[in-house]
N, C-alpha and C positions, 0 to 999 in steps of 0.2 A: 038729263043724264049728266053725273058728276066728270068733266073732263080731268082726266088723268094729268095734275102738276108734273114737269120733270124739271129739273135744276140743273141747270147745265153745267160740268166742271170748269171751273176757271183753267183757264190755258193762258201762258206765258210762253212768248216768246223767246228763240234762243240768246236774241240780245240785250232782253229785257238784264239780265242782272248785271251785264257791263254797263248798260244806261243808268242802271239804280248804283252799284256801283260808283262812277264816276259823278251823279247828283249828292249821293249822301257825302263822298269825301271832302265837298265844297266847304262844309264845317269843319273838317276835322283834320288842312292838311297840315295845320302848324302841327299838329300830334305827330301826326305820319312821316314829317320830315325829322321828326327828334329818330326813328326807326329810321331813314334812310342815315342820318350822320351812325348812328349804331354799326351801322353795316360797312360804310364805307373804308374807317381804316382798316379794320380787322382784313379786308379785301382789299385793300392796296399795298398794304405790306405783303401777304402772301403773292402777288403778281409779281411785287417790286423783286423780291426774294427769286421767286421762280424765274424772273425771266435773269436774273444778277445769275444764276447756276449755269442755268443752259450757254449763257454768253459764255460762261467760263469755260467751261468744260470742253467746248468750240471751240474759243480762243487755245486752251490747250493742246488741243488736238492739232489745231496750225503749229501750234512752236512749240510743239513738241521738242524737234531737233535744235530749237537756240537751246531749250531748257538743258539739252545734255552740252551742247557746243561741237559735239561728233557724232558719229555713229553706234561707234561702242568706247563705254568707258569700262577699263580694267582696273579695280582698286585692291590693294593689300598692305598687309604692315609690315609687308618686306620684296623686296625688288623683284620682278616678276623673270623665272631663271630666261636667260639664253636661247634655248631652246624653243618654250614658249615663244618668246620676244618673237624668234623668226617665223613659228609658227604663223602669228598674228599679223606679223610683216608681210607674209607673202601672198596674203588674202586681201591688205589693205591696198590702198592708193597714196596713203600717208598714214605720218603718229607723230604726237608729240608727247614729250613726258614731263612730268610736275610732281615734285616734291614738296609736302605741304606737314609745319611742324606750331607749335604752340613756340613762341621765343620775345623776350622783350629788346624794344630797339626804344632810341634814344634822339632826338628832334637835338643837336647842334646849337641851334640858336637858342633855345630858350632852356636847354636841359630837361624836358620833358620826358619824361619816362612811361613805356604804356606794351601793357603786353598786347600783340595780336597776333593772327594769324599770316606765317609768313608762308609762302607761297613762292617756289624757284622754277622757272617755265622755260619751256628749250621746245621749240616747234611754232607751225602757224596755227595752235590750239587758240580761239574756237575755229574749227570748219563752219559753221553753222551763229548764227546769232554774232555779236560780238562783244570785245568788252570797250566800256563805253569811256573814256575818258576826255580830261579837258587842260591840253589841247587833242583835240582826236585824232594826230597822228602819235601822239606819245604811246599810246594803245601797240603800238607793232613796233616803233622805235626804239624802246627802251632796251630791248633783247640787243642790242646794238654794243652794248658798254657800261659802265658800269653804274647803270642808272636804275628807279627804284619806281614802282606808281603805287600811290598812298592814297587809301578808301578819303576822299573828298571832306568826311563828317571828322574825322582824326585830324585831320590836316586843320580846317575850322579849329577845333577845340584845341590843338598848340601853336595857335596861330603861328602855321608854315605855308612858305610860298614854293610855288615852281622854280626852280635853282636851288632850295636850301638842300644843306644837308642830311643823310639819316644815316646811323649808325645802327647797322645790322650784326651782332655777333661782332667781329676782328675788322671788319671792312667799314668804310662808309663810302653810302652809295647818295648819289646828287637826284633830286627828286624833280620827274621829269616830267609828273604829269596828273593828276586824281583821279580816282575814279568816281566813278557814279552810277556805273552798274556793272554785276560781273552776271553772264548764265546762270541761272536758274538761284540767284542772290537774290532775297527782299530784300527789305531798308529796315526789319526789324532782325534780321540776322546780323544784318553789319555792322546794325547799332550794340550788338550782342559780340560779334569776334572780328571784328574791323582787320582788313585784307592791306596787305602791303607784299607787292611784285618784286620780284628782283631778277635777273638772268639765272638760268640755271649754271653756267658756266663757273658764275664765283660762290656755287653754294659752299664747296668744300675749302674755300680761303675763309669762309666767315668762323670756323672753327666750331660752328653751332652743333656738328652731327658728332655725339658721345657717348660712350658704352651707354644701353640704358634707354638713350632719348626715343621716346615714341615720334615715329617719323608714319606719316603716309606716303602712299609710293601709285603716281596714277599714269596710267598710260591712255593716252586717246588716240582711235582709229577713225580715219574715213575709208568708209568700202566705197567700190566701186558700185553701180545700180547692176551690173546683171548679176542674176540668181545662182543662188550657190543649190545647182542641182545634184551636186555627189554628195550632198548635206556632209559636211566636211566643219562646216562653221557650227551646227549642233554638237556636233560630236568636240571638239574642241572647247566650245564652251566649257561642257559639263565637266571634259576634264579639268579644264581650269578651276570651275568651283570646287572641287572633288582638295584641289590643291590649296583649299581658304583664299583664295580670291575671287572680288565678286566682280561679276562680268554683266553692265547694265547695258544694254538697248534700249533705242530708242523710243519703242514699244512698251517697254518694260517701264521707261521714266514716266511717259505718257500716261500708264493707269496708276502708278504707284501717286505721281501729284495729281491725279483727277481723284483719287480715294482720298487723297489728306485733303485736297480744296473741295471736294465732295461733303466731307464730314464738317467742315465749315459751312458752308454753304447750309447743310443740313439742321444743324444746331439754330443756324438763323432765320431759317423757315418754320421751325415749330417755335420758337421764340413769334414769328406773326401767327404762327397758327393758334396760339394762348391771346394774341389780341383778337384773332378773330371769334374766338372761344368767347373773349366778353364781348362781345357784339350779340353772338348770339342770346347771351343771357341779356341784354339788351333789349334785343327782339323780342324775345321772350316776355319781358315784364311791359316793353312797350306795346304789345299786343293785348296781353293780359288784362291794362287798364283799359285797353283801347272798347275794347268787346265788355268790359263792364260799364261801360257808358252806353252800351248798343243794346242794353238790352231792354229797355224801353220798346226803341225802334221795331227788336224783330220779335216781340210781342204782339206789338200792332201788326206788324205785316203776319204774324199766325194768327188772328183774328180775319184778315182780309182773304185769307185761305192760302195762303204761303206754305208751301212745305217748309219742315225742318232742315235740309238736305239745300234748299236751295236760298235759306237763310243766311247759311252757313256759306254759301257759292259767292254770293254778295259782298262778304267780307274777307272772303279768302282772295276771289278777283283784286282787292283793292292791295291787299298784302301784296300779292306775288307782282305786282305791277308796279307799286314803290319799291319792293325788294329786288327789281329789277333795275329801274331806276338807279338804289344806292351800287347796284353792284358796278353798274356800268362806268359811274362815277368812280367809283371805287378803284376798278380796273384801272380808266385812264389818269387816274393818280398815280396809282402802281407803276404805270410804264415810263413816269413821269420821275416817281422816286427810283426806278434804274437806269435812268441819267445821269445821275450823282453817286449813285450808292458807289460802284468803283472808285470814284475821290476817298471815299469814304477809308477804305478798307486795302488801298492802296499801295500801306503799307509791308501789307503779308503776303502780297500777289510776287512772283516767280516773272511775271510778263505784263506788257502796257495791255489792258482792257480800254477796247471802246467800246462802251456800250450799243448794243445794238437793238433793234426794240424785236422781244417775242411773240408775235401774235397771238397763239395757243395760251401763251399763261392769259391774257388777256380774257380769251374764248371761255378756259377753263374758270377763270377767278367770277364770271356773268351769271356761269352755269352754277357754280357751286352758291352764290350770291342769291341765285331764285332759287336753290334746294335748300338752305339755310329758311328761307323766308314762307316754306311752303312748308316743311318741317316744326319750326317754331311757332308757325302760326298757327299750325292746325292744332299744336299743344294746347292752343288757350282758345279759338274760335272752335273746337269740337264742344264746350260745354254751352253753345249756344243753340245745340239738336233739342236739351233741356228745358229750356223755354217754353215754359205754359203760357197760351193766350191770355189765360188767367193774371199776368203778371201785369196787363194791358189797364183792368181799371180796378185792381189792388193796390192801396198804396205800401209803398216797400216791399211789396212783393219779388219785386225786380232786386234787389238788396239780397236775398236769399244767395248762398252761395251755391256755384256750381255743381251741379251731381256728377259722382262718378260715371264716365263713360268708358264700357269695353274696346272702344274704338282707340283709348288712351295709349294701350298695352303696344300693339305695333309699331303707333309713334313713337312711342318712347325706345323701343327697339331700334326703330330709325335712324333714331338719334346720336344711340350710340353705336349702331353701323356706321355710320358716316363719319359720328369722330375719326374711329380707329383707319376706317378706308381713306379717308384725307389723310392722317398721319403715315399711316403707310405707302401713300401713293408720294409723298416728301422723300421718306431714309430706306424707303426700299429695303427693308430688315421688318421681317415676322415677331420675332421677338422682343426688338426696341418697338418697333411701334406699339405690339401689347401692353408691354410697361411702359410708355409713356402714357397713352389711352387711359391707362389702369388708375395711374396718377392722377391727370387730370380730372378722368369722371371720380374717383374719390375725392379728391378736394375738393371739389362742386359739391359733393354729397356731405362733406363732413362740414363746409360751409353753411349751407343750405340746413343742415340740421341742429347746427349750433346758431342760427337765425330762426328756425322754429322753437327749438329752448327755448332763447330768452325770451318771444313773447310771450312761453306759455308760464313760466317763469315768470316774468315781470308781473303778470294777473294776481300774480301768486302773495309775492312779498313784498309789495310797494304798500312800505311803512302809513302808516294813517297821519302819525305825527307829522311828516313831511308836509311841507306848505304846498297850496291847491297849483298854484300854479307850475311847480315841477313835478306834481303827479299826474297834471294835465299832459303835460309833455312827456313821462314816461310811459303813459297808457297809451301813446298814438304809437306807441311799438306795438300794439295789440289789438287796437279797434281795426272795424272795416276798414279797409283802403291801406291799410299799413303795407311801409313798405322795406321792411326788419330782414325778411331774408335775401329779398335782391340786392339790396343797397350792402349788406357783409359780406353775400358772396362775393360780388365787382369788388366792394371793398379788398377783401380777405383774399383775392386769389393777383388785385393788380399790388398789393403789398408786399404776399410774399414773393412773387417774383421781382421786385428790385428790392427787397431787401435782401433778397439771399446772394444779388448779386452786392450790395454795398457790404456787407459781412465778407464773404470770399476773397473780394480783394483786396481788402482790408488786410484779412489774416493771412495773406498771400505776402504782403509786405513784411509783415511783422513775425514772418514766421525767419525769417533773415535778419529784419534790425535788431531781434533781440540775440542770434548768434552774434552782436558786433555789439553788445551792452555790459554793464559791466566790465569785468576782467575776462573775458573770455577774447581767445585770440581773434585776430584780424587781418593777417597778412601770412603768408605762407611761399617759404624759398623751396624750389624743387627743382630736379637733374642735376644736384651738385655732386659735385667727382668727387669719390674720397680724398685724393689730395688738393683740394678745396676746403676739403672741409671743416678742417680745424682754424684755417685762416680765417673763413667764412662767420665761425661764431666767434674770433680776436672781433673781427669787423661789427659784428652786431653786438658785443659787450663793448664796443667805444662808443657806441650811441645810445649805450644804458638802456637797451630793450632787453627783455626778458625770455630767455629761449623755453618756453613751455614744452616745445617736443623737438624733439631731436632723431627721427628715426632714416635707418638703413632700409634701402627697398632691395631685394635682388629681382631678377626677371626669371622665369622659367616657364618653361608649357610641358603640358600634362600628356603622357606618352600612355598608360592604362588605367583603364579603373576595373578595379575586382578584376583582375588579370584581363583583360578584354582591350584591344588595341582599336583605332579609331575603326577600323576597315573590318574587324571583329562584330563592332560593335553595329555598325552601319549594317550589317549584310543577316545581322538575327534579329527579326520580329519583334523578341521577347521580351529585349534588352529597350531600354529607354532614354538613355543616354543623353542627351544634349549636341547634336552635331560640332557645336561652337565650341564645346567645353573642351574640347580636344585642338580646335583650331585658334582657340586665342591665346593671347600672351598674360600669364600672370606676374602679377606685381606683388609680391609678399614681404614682408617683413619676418623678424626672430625676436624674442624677447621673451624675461622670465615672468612674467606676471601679467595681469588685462590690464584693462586701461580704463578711465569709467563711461564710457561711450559702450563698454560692453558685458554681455551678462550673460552666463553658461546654463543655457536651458537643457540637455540632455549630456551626460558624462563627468568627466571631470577634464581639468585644465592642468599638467605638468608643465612648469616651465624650463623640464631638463629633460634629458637624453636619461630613459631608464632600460638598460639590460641591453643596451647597442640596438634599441628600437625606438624609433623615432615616429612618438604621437604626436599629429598637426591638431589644428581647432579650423573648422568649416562654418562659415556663419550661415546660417541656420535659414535662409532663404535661398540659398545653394543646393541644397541638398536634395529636392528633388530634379536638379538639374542634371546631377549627378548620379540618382537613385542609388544614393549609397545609404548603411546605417554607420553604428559605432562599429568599429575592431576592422573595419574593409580596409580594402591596401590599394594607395593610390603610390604612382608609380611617375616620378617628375625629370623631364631632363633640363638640368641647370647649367646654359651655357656648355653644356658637352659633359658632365658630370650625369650619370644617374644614378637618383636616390629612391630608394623603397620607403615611402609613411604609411600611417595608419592611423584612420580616424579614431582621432581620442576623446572629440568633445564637438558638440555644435554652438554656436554662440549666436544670441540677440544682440545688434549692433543700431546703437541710433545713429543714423546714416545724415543726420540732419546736423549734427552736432562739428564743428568748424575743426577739425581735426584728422590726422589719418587713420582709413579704416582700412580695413583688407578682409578680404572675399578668404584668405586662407591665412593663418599663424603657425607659426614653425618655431618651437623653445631652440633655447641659448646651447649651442656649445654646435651646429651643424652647416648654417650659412656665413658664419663671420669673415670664412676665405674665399665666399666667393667673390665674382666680379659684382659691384653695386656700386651705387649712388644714395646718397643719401636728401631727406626732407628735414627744412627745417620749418618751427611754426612760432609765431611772435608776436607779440602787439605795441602799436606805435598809432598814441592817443592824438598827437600833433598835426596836423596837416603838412605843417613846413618840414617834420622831422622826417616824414614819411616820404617825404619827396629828395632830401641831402640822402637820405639811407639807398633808397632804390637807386638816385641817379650813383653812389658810390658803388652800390653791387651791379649796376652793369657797367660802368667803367672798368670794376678788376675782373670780373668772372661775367664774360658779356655771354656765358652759354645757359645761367643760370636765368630761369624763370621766375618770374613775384606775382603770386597773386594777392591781389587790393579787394577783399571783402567791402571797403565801401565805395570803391568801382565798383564793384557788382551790384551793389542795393540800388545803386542810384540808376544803373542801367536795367535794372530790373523792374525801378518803379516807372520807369520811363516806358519799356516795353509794354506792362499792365498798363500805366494810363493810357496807353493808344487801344490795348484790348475792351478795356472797360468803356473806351470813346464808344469802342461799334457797336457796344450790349447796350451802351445808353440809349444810343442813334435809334438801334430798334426797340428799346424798351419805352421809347416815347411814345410807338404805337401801343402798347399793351397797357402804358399807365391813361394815355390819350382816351382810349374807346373806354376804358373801366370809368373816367371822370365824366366820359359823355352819358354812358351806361347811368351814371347817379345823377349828372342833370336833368336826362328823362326823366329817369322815375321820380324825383323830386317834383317836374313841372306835369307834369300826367296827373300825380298826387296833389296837385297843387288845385285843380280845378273841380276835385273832392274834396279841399279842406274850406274850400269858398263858405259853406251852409253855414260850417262849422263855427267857422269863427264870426259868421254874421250872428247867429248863438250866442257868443261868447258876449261880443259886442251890446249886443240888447240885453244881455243882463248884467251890464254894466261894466264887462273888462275894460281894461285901458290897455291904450297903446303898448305901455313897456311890459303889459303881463303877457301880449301877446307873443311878445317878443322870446322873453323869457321862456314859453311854452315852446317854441322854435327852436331857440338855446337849447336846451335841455333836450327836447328831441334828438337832434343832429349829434349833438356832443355823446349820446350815450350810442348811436348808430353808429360812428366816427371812430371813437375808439374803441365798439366790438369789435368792427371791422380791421381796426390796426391791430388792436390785440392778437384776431384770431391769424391775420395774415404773419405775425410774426413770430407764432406760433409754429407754421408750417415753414416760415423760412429757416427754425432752429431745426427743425425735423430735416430737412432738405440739405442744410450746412453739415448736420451729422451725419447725415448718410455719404454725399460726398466726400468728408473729412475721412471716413471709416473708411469707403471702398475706390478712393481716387489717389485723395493724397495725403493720406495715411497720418492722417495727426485726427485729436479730440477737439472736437467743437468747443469752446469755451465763450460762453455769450458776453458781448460787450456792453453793462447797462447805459454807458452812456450813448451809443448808437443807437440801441432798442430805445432810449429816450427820443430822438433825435428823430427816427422813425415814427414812434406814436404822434409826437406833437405835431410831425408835418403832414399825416395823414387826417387825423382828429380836427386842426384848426382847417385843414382843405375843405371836410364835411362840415363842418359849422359853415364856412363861409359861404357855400356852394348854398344850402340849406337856404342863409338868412341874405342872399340875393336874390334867389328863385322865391323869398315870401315875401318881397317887399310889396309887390302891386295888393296880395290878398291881406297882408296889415294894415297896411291905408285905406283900402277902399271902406267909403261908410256902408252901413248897415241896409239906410235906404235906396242908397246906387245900384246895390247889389239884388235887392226885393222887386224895386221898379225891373230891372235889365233881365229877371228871372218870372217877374210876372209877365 
């Protein structure tokens, strides 16, 4: 009787695939450590980044109250009444008050000349934090007499000491002390409006305060700690704003600098999150290659009765386990670069940062480091379910490319789930994080697809005539193993992001040196008094400078618009008004004709009084602040005069152009009696002339202000080069993981080109043709990749330029040079290092080592 065979199903163990696992990776972990460096920065800048925020935003929330120096600060541009005053008085425990104006002063010993911000103080303002000078009792001293404290970096650059002189306005005051930090001051503002102290007692002997002069006017309170339970302090407030003056707490400073250091902060975490973006594409191709080399392997183990399912478990173990590994790594770098990063950024920080280390970004950058790895990887080891046993003693059969798998569709869902939810879980904004997501996975996609072009392309039109060996090397854009769209994407996406940063601040500069090029002016006298002012241009025609403009400002604030009063206007729905446009002060001008800085988009321009109706011009970015159109009647009180106008005309004003402009125009024949001051504007091509002229205008007219267009440039390019240090600092991680990203794949490729060129060799290549084949490869990957990166950073600069700062992108070919060649010669080099062992090696080392 036939006994009944039965076959019993193979069973495996649940550790069997972590034991096969950790056997098979014994060959393969130089591969697998090129995917942990992949992984690593792109994850240590996002921790470093994360934990640099939360330190901050903690650090803020401590000093808070140094950042204001009181309780509450009361600001307005004009003296807070009496009444108020006592108001505020009788709530507080203390006040002090500070008037604070634009004025230039004058260094005694060397005759230096420099406008900054002065600052006249009466109280023990700060309560809270203090201001830091050297010696540090001159900080509280100097209130004493008639002494001065002068921002530390001003003092440096006129080389003055403690004892000398300064000349404020009519007085001089003996400098008692520098500073070095004031409340809620960086070192990039002060390098920007540099602070000089003086008592408030001899504000009004300096002679500086004159019809006209925009003055600030700041009062500081300390309250007591118990609660204001009859809420007396709300109600107070609001009237105070109600009256245009802004009333900040403590609270209020608190989030207002955690939103501006927030959006910092922010900007710099998706700047890592773009390196970790090519880490992943990293991943991605280092897995890719990894698992076409595996498929041999898991052939043989589906011959041996291996599921699909648990072939795939094998290789995914080894993934999430190195992708654990980089992340970890990764992490403790990250906690490592926010030890430093505060040095780093130092300079736009409000308060001392010590770093402290985050645990959670640590936790979070491990987590998100295995979901990267488990995500990317299943992209490329899911085509391993494919695998016929059949592939096992077929030869080339393994060679076949992957089948599509339904299983693709969710990953790749995944995928871009988790971008957007990383990006979002950074800027906490629905909408920015959308459009950045939106961005990023386009570029990827528009890279990736201009990397499948040109292979399919290059099949296409590679000339015959071309000699063998640069067609050799432009077909390896297209044969198996090719590595045409990883290598432009990394390429094409770590390009355009420093090159849109080397473009930007470039034209950031230059959007200024060329106001200060040619014959266009450079220097600019303002608050001068009418009876100044004809002396003023005697004074500037003995120095044979050229007065280009010459104009009257008067001051007046706007009492209605379209008959509607501020408290009208406030209290109906319908009405849209502009709270401010009713509470600030304007600065206007009168004159019969435009000026070329501007151009009348809707109406027309009289530059006279016609029929005893008085038509003004509204520069035409105004105007919905105003929601006014043509023929409306706005309604101005000028120093105690009021006059009835009517919009006659809106105008386009280039606001960039080094000359005066005005928000409103008023024709000739209505403000020439009123109270005013006048502007003057000049150019003075000399360094020495521009220093005899200034130091003569504040010797006669010490109330009159100069500004030095190229003091600004240079303070400007100073300010950018410390911005551009910090986008460098982290752009080193996103051009770092993009160069690692193409040495993988290079060295992944590389142990696929081995056959190839033992091939090449037996039928007789020589060394330099192999070479050349390499050349030509790289060089044509090299500068797709630059091209197409710099492609997107003109796309990025003009979007920018359009919707930020308002000027046209105009591309620089010598940059774009500058650019191609550094990126193009990186890939050659990178290229013809990583081929050096597989050029050398002979034919039979490689036959013997493979048999």
């Amino acid at each position: 009787m036939d006994k009944k065979i039965t076959i019993e199903k193979s069973k495996y163990s649940k550790s069997w695939p972590w034991l096969m696992a950790w056997r098979d990776s014994r060959k393969s972990r130089g591969k697998l450590l090129l995917f942990i460096a992949s992984i690593s920065l792109g994850i240590a800048a996002m921790v470093g980044i994360t934990s640099f925020r939360e330190n901050l935003l903690d650090e803020i929330d401590k000093q808070a109250k140094g950042l204001v120096g009181s309780d509450v600060r009361v600001k307005g541009s004009k003296d807070l009444p009496d009444s108020l005053l006592a108001s505020f008085r009788s709530m507080s425990a203390d006040f002090s008050q500070e008037r604070y104006f634009a004025s230039m002063v004058m260094f005694q010993k060397s005759g230096g000349t420099r406008l900054v911000q002065v600052r006249a103080l009466e109280g023990a303002y700060p309560y809270y934090g203090e201001i830091v000078s050297k010696p540090v009792e001159a900080s509280t001293e100097f209130q004493s007499g008639r002494y001065a404290l002068v921002d530390e970096k001003l003092m440096i650059q006129y080389d003055a000491q403690v004892g000398d002189s300064l000349n404020v306005g009519n007085l001089s005051f003996m400098i008692t002390g520098a500073i070095t930090q004031i409340p809620g001051q960086t070192d990039v503002s002060s390098s920007i409006s540099p602070v000089v102290y003086i008592p408030y007692q001899y504000l009004d002997s300096t002679g500086l305060i004159k019809k006209g002069s925009r003055i600030n006017y700041v009062h500081y309170f300390q309250f007591p700690e118990k609660p204001d339970t009859a809420k007396v302090w709300g109600k107070l407030a609001s009237f105070t704003e109600s009256k245009g003056f802004d009333v900040e707490t403590v609270e209020e400073e608190k989030r207002e600098t955690g939103e501006d250091f927030e959006n910092l902060s922010n900007f710099l975490e998706l700047v890592a999150f773009t390196a970790l973006l090519l880490g992943c594409l990293g991943v991605a191709s280092s897995i890719y290659v990894y698992a076409r080399s595996k498929v041999q392997a898991v052939a043989v183990l589906r011959c041996l009765g291996m599921k699909a399912r648990q072939a795939v478990s094998v290789y995914l173990i080894q993934v999430t386990l190195f992708g654990f590994i980089g992340a970890l790594i990764g992490s403790i770098l990250g906690l490592i670069i926010h030890m430093y990063l505060p040095a780093v950024v130092q300079d736009f920080l409000p308060i001392d940062l010590v770093p402290v280390p985050y645990w959670p970004a640590l936790l979070v950058g491990v987590l998100i480091g295995v979901i990267i790895s488990l995500l990317f990887g299943l992209l490329s080891l899911i085509g391993l379910r494919k695998i016929s046993p059949l592939s096992a003693i077929r030869l080339g059969f393994g060679e076949t490319k992957f089948q599509f798998d339904k299983a693709l569709i969710p990953i790749v869902g995944g995928i871009i789930l988790f971008i957007f939810l990383s990006v979002y879980w950074q800027i906490q904004s629905l909408g920015e994080a959308l459009a950045f997501s939106g961005i990023l996975i386009g570029a990827i996609v528009f890279l990736g697809a201009v990397g499948k072009g040109i292979s399919w392309l290059t099949r296409k039109i590679i000339p015959n005539s071309l000699s063998y060996v640069w067609r050799q090397g432009f077909s390896n854009l297209y044969r198996p193993n090719n590595q045409t769209v990883i290598l432009i994407t990394a390429l094409g996406l770590g390009t355009s992001f420093l090159a849109t940063l080397y473009f930007m601040q470039d034209l950031l500069v230059q959007r200024v040196s060329l106001s200060a090029a040619n014959d266009r002016p450079n220097t600019i006298l303002f608050d001068i008094q009418s009876q100044q002012h004809e002396e003023l241009k005697s004074l500037t025609s003995e120095y044979d400078l050229p007065i280009i403009q010459d104009v009257p400002v008067v001051t007046m604030r706007l009492l209605e618009v379209r008959g509607f009063t501020k408290d009208e206007a406030y209290n109906d729905t319908t009405i849209s008004i502009s709270d401010w446009a009713y509470s600030r002060e304007y600065r206007v001008t009168y004159r019969d004709s435009l000026i070329d800085s501007e151009t009348i988009v809707e109406g027309e321009w009289a530059g006279e009084v016609r029929n005893d109706s008085i038509f003004i011009s509204i520069a035409e970015g105004f105007k919905d602040n105003l929601d006014i159109e043509l023929g409306d009647e706005l309604v101005f009180n000028v120093q105690g005069a009021i006059i009835k106008t009517y919009v006659g005309s809106f105008r386009k004003i280039d606001w960039r152009r080094v000359q005066t402009n005005f928000l409103v125009l008023f024709p000739e024949g209505v403000l020439e009696q009123a109270p005013q001051f006048h502007v003057l504007v000049t150019r003075i091509d000399e360094m020495m002339t521009s220093a005899r002229y200034q130091q003569a205008v504040v010797k006669k007219f010490p109330n009159v202000s100069i500004i030095d267009l190229e003091l600004i440039l240079k303070t400007l390019e100073d300010v950018l080069g410390k911005v551009a240090f910090v986008i460098q600092f982290m752009a080193f991680f996103s051009i770092g993981t993009g160069v690692i990203v193409m040495i993988s794949s290079i060295i992944l490729s590389k142990f696929q080109r081995v056959q190839e060129n033992v091939l090449l060799r037996t039928l007789g290549a020589s060394k330099k043709q192999l070479w050349t084949i390499t050349i030509a490869e790289y060089f044509f990957l090299g500068s797709l990749g630059a091209i197409s990166g710099i492609f997107l950073a003109g796309l990025f600069c003009t979007l920018l330029g359009q919707f930020l700062f308002e000027f046209t992108f105009v591309p620089n070919l010598g940059q774009i040079g500058i650019v191609f060649i550094s990126v193009t010669a990186m890939s050659v080099f990178i290229g013809l290092l990583n081929s050096r062992s597989v050029v050398r090696q002979s034919p039979m080392e490689v036959l013997r080592r493979e048999g």
